[in-house]
N, C-alpha and C positions, 0 to 999 in steps of 0.2 A: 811228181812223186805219188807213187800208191801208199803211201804212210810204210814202203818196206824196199829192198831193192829192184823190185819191176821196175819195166821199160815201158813205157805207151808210146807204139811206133805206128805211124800214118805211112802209104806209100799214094806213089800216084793213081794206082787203078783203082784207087777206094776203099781200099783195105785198109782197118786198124785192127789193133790186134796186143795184145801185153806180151814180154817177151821180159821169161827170166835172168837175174843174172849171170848165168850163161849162154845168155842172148838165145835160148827155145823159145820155140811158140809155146801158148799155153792155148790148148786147141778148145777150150772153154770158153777162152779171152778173147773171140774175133767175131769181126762183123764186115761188113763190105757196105760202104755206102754212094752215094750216088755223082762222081767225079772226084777227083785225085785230090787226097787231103792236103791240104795248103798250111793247116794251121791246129795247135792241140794245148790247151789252155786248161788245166787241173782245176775245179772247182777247190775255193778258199775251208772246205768243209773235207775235204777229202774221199769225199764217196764217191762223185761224179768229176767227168769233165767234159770239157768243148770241144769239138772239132768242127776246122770251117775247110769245105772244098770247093774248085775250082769253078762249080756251079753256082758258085755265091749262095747256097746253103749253110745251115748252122745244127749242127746236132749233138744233145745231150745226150752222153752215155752213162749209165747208173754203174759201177766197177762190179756190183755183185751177181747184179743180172748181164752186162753186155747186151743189153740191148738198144740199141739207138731209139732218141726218140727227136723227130726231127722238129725244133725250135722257130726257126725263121728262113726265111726261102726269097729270093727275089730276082729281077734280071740278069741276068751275067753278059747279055752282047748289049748292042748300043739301045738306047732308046730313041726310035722313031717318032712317037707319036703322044700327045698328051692330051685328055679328052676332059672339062670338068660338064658338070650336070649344071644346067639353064638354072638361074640366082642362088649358084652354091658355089661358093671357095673352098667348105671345107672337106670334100672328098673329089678324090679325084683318079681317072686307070691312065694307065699306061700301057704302050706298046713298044716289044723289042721285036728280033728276028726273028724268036724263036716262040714267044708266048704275047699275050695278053695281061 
């Protein structure tokens, strides 16, 4: 909930976007982000909320501004490879198909 009857609708090509209740865009309210939203999660505060897509990204959107701000980012295909650094456990990369 926007704290009124807007919609916060995610599609798969990245787009999010608020959508009155007569289901308009509100051409203020949108953003495109980087793989098809999978997931949209209203901060407990009401000004912001989450969206997770299918790139295993995480991004907060402020409702006043609409602007994404992206939170957390990590692999999305398999992980190949695990590398740590000579007498260290506590850091550690990693490799998928697509990144480092």
């Amino acid at each position: 909930s926007t704290g009124n009857t807007n919609i916060i609708a995610g599609a798969g090509d990245g787009t999010v976007q608020i959508l009155n209740p007569n289901l308009q865009r509100i051409p203020s309210h949108t953003a495109k982000l980087h793989g098809g939203v999978t997931s949209v999660s209203m901060n407990p505060d009401g000004k912001s909320f989450l969206v997770g897509t299918e790139f295993s990204q995480r991004y907060s959107i402020d409702i006043s501004t609409f602007t994404p701000e992206l939170r957390e980012t990590c692999h999305f295909g398999e992980i190949h490879d695990v590398c740590f650094p000579k007498k260290s456990s506590e850091i550690f990369v990693t490799a998928s198909e697509q990144d480092i």
